[in-house]
C-alpha positions, -999 to 999 in steps of 0.1 A, spaced: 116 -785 -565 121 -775 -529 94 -771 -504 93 -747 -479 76 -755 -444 64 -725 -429 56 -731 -388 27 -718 -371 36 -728 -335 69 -717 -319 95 -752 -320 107 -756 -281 136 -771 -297 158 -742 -318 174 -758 -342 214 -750 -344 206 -752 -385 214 -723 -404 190 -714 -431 166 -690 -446 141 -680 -418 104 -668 -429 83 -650 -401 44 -649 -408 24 -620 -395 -12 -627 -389 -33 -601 -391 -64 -607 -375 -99 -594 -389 -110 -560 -377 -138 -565 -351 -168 -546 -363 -174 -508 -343 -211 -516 -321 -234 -492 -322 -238 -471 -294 -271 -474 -273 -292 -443 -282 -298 -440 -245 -259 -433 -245 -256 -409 -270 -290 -391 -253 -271 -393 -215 -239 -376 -232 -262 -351 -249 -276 -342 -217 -247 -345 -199 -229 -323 -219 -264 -298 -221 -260 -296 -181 -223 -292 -176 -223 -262 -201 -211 -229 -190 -241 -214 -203 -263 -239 -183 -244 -231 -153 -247 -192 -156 -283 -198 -163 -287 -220 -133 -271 -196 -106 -290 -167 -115 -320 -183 -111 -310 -196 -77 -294 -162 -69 -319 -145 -82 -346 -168 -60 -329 -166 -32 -326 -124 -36 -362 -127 -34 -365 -152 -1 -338 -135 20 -346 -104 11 -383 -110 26 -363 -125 56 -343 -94 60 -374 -70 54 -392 -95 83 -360 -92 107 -361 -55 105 -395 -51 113 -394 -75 140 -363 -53 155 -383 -19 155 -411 -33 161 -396 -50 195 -362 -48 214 -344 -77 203 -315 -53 187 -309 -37 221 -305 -73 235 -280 -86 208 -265 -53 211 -260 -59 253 -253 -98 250 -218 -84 222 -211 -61 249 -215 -89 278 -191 -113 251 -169 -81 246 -163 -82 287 -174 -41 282 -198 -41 310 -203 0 310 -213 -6 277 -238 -33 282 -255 -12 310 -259 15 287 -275 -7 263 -300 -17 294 -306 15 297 -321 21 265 -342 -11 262 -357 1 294 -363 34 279 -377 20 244 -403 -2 265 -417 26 287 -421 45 257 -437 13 236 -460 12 271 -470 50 266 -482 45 231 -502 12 240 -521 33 268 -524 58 243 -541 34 220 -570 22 246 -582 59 245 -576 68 207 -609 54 193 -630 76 215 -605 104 204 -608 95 166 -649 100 171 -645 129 185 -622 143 164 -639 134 135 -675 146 144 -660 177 151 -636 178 120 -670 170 96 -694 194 117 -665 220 114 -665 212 76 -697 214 67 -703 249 86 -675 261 67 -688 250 31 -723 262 45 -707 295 51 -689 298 16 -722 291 3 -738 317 22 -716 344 7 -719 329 -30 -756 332 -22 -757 366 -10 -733 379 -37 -755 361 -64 -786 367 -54 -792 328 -58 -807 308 -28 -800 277 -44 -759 288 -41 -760 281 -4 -756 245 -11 -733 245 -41 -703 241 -24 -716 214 1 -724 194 -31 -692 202 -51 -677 186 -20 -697 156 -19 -695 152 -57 -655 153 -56 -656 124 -29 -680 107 -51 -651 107 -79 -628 93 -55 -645 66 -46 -653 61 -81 -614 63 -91 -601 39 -59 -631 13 -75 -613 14 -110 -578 12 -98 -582 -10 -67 -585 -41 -88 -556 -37 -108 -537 -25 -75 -545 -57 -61 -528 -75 -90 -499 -61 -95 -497 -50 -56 -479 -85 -50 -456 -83 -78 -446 -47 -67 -439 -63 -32 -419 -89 -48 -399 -67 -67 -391 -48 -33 -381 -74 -14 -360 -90 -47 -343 -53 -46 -333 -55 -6 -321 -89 -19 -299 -74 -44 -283 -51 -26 -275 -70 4 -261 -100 -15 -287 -125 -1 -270 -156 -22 -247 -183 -14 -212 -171 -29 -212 -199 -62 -245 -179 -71 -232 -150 -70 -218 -133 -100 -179 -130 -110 -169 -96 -100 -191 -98 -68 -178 -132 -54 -137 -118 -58 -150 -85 -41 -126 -66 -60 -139 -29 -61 -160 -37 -33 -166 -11 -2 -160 -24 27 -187 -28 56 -193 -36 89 -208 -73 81 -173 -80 58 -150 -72 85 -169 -92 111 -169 -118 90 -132 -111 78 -124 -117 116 -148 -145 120 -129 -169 100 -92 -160 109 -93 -193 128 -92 -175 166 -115 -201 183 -125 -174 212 -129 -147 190 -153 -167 168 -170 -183 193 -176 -146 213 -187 -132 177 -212 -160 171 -228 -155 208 -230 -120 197 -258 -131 165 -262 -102 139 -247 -74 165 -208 -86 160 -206 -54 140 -205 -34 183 -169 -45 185 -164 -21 154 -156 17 153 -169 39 126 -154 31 91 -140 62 82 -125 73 54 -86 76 51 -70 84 21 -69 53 -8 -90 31 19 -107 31 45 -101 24 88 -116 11 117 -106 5 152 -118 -35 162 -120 -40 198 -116 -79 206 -134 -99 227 -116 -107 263 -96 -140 259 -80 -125 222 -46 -109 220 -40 -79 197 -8 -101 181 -30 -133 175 -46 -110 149 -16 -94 136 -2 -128 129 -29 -138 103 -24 -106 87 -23 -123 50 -55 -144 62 -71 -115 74 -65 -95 42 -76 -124 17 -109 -130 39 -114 -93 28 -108 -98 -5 -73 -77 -5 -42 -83 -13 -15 -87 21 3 -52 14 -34 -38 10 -42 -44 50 -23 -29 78 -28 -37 114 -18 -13 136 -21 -14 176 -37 23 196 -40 32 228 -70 16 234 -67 -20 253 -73 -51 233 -81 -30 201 -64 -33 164 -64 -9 138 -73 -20 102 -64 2 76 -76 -15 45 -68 2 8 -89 0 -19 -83 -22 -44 -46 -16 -67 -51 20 -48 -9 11 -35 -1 6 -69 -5 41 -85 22 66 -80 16 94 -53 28 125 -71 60 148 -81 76 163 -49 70 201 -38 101 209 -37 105 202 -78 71 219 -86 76 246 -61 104 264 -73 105 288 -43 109 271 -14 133 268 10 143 249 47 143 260 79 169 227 98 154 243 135 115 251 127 111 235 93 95 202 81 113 181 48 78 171 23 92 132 25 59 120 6 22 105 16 10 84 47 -15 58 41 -43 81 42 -29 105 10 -17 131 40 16 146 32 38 134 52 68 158 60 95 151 90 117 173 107 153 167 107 157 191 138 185 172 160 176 140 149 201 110 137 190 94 116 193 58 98 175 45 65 179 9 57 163 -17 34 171 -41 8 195 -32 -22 178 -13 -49 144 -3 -33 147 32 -33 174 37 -1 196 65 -16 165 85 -32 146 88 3 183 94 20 190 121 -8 152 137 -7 162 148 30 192 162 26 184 184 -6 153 196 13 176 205 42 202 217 16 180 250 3 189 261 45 217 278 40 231 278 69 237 236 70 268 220 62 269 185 48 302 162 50 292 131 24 309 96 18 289 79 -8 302 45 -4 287 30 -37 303 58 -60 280 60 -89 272 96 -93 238 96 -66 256 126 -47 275 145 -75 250 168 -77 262 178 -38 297 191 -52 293 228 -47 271 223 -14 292 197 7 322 208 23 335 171 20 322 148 -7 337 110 -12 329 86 -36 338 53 -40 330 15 -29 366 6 -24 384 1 7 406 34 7 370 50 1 360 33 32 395 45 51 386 83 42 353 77 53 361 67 85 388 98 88 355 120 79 337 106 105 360 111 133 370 142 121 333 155 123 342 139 167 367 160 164 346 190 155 324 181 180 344 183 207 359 216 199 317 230 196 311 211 229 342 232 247 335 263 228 300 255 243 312 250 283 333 287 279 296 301 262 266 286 269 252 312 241 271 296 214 253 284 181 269 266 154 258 258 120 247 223 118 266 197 103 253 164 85 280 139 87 262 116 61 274 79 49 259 61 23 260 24 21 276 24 57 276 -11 55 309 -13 37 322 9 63 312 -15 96 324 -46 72 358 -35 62 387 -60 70 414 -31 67 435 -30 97 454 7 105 490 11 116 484 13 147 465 -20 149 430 -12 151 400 -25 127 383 3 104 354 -20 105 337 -42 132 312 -35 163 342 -34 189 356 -8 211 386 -10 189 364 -3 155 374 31 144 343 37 122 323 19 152 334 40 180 333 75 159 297 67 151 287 59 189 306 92 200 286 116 172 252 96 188 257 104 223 270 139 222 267 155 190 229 164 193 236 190 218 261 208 194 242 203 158 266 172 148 243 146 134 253 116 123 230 101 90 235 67 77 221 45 46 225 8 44 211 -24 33 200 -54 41 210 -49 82 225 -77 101 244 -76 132 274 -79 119 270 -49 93 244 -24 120 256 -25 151 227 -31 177 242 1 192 246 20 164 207 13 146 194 20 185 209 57 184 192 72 155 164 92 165 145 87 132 148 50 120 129 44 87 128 10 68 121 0 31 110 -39 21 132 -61 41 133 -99 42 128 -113 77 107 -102 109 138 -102 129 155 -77 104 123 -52 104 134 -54 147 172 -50 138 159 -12 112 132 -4 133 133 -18 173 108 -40 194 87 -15 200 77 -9 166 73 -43 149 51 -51 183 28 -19 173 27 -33 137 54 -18 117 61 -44 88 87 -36 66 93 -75 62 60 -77 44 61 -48 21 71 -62 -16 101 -66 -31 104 -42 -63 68 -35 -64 68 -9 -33 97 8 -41 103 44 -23 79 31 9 90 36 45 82 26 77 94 54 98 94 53 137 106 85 149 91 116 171 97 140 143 69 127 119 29 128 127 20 94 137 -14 87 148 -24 84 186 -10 52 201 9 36 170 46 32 171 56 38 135 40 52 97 41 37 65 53 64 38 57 68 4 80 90 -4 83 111 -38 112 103 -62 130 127 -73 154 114 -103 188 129 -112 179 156 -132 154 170 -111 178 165 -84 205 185 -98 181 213 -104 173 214 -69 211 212 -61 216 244 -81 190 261 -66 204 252 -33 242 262 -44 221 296 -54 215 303 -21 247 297 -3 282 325 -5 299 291 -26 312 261 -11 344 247 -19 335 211 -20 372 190 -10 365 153 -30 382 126 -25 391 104 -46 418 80 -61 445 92 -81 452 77 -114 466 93 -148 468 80 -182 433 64 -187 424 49 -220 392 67 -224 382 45 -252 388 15 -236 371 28 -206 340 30 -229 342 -6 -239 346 -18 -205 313 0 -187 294 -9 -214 303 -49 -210 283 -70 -229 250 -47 -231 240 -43 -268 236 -4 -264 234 21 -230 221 58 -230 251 80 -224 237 95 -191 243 57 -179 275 59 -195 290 91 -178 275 78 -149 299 42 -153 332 62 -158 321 84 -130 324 54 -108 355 37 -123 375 73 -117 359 100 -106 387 121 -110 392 112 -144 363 113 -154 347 146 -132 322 165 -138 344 176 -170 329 147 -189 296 159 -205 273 142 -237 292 166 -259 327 155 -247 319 116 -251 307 124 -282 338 141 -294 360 110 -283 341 88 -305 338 110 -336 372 112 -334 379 77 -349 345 77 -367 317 67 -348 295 88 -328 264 79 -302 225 79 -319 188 84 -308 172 51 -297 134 59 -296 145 99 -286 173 91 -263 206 93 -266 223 60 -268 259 47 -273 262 12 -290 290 -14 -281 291 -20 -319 304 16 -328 329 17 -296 343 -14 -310 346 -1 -344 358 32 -328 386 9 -309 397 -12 -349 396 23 -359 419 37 -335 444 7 -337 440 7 -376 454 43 -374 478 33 -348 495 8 -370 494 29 -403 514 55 -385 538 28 -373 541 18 -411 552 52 -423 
């Protein structure tokens, strides 16, 4: 019998034995769970009872509602202590003094001095009022009692009752009688409840001022979303942008910092006010904490704009009421008004709403004009709102070279004389031939114009979209000079400059669309001669200077703060031909969209007007397409497109190919033809890659049968 030896300490020594090895686990005994201290379990309890959400609710309105009670009595107490004496008219002239507005602070002076002579007045008035009051009174009672004697004379006499002379004398005295009798009833009760009633108002002054730290206060009050906006928020607003002088001038101005404000007036989704700063505070310190400023009042950034008047060391805030940005602004007039029409020389374009909900409408009178921003932001549609405005004047003649070539201008076939579309480089070639020959055309008006001064010509809008290709183009010409570039030897360059500096005079006017400026793809010289320069969201400060100039980023024009796919179809415009307010240098705008359909609608009614315009467009050759194929290649590798989107796609890949020829109807034919067809997709029309693929077997199923036979 074998014994095993089973180790309980670890050998030093391993043994180079082989052999059966047996590990013991020891598991040791579990160590009993103490009992926790019932004054544990009673702090957790309490702990928990005073960190509960309830609790805390509970707590602040107690202390908020406390505190509406306290500070209310100490705003009831500060107001009676200002009318009462003329400590407001000397916090109003120490702000003035802070403001460095000395005419101001006189004037303040001015009336102090006036409110004490007249507080003197009624102090001498009071030394000889007692001796009045007697009077007054003896004679008010003797007059009394001669007049009930009287009535009683004539109740006597038409009685026949001597005792009726006194009757109304004693009426009299028994009615004050009663109310002395009803003040004794009610004047104990008054004076317990009086308190409480005084209470109450000062709790209600409380209320309504929001006397209470801002933990007390409740949710929707502390996030001041919804709230108006008053002269104590904006002081406070520009209290704490962190401007050391202009906090320190505000503070020496006590309760009266609300002097350096204007009246808060009104403007369309928000409000305004003019805020003149204190000496030692630039108008730009303030429009550099622009996102500060706006959270201190509880706003969003693209809720506050800061603007710069006429008025030295002043800023304008226009401040929107809360999400007011966010709802749309409204159809256009000219889809709802089906009878209107332009006037280029007298007439105004509707472009859409300023900030204050006033339509904004421009003229296009003479005016070159450039619209940038970044890709997808609404560029085209505020480019292509002008021009079918300015398109019901019949008299205008449009030249277009739609450099992205999806279809935004086809509805302009019929009204331009010239219409090219396309993103390629031979687009860009032709575009740059349209351009100089609209020099050309402006040379021949400007001699017609030297022989007779009389002469008037129909205006011409030479009109590029996505000029951007056209200034980056690498294509060099036969005879050695760049289509693109910002040199002298730029052909698309140099046409552009010549239109600018001559063709206002003769109604040639040069309009351009691009994105996302640079210097290399908008020309410093070319963005500085447009006469009208409007800017969507863009992504940089210096870009909002490259769209709009010094001048008006300086004033406040942001475009570089506007936000990216939320403020879609909104401008900054600097230009003479819009309304902008006394002293500032630009407008914000939101412009109405007008989609394709209502766009062509407008288009017809323009082509209505006019004798018929043979529109020349230019576009690439190319026969034998595979219109099937064609199909399967727009729609990539989306799941299903509507088959406007479709149209628009082979548009774009040939528009001669597939013209205006190619309707719903016709790309339905093509793929009933090998049995498939597009379907409704929650009421819209939809083609599904699927069935064009299916439509494709089909096709090359058929194919290969015929082969077979």
């Amino acid at each position: 019998m074998s014994e095993n030896v089973i180790h309980l300490h670890k050998n030093p020594e391993p043994s180079d034995e082989s052999g059966p090895v047996t590990t013991l686990t020891v598991v040791p005994d579990s160590v009993p769970v103490r009992p926790v201290p019932l004054w544990v379990r009673s702090g957790r309890a309490v702990r928990a009872a005073v960190t509960h959400e309830s609790t805390k609710a509970t707590a602040r309105a107690v202390v908020r509602h406390g505190l509406y009670t306290v500070n209310g009595g100490r705003i009831v107490a500060r107001r009676t202590w200002d009318g009462r004496t003329g400590s407001r008219y000397e916090r109003y002239m120490r702000a003035a003094e802070a403001a460095g507005n000395m005419e101001l602070a006189a004037e303040w002076e001015e009336r102090l001095q006036r409110f004490r002579d007249a507080r003197h007045r009624r102090r001498m008035d009071l030394l000889h009022s007692p001796l009045d009051f007697a009077k007054g009174a003896a004679v008010g009672t003797g007059m009394g009692v001669g007049v009930l004697v009287a009535l009683g004379i004539v109740m006597a006499l038409n009685t026949h009752q001597v005792g009726d002379v006194i009757t109304p004398l004693s009426a009299t005295i028994e009615f004050i009688g009663a109310l002395i009798y009803i003040v004794q009833i009610v004047w104990g009760p008054a004076i317990t409840i009086g308190p409480f009633l005084a209470l109450l108002a000062l709790w209600s002054v409380g209320r309504k001022q929001h006397a209470a730290p801002q933990w007390a206060l409740p949710a929707n009050v502390r996030s001041g979303e919804g709230e108006p906006i008053t002269p104590s928020i904006v002081v406070k607003a520009m209290r704490d942008l962190g401007i050391a002088p202009l906090k320190n001038a505000i503070k020496e101005m006590g309760d009266a910092g609300a002097s350096m404000l204007g009246p808060i007036r009104i403007a369309g989704c928000g409000v305004e006010v003019d805020v003149t700063l204190p000496s030692g505070v630039a108008t730009d310190e303030v429009q550099k904490r622009r996102r500060k400023l706006a959270e201190n009042l509880s706003r969003h950034e693209h809720e506050v704009f800061i603007m710069i008047p006429v008025a030295a060391r002043t800023v304008r805030l226009w401040i929107a009421d809360s999400g007011a940005l966010d709802e749309p602004i409204g159809p256009s007039p000219l889809v709802t008004d089906q009878t209107m029409t332009a006037n280029y020389k007298t007439g105004k374009a509707p472009w859409g709403q300023d900030l204050r909900g006033d339509a904004a409408a421009i003229s296009l009178y003479q005016r070159h004009l450039l619209v940038t921003g970044l890709s997808n932001q609404g560029k085209t549609a505020a480019l292509r709102a002008l021009a079918l405005w300015l398109a019901l004047d019949r008299t205008v003649q449009f030249w277009i070279a739609d450099l992205k070539g999806i279809g935004d201008w086809a509805m302009f076939d019929g009204i331009a004389q010239v219409l090219i579309e396309g993103p390629s480089d031979d687009h860009v070639i032709q575009a740059t031939e349209m351009v100089e020959d609209a020099v050309e055309e402006m040379n021949r008006r400007i001699e017609e114009r030297r022989r007779d001064p009389s002469a008037v010509f129909a205006p011409l809008i030479v009109l590029v979209d996505e000029a951007q290709l056209a200034f980056m183009c690498p294509i060099v010409g036969e005879d050695k000079r760049p289509y693109g570039g910002s040199k002298a030897t730029s052909r698309y360059f140099m046409a552009v400059r010549k239109i600018h500096n001559q063709g206002r005079a003769v109604d040639v006017l040069m309009w351009q669309g691009t994105q996302d400026p640079t210097d290399q793809n908008l020309p410093k010289l070319v963005r500085e001669g447009a006469h009208t320069r409007a800017s969507l969201v863009l992504g940089t400060e210096s870009q909002a200077r490259m769209a709009l100039g010094d001048k008006a980023v300086d004033g406040g024009a942001a475009p570089h703060l506007l936000r990216q796919g939320l403020d879609k179809g909104t401008l900054v415009v600097a230009s003479d031909g819009i309304t902008i307010p006394a002293g500032q240098a630009s407008i914000t705008v939101r412009t109405h969209f007008i989609d394709e359909e209502p766009a062509a609608e407008v288009a017809e009614r323009a082509k209505a007007l006019r004798d018929g315009v043979t529109t020349l467009r230019v576009v690439e050759e190319e026969e034998g397409r595979d219109a099937l194929a064609d199909v399967a290649a727009v729609i990539g590798d989306a799941a299903r497109l509507r088959t406007n989107e479709v149209l628009k796609r082979l548009h774009a890949l040939d528009p001669k190919a597939y013209g205006d020829q190619w309707t719903n109807d016709r790309l339905k034919a093509l793929l009933e033809e090998y049995g498939e067809e597009p379907k409704k997709s929650h009421g819209v029309m939809v083609v599904h890659r699927d069935h064009v693929l299916r439509a494709l077997a089909n096709r090359d199923a058929e194919g290969s049968a015929s082969a077979a036979e």
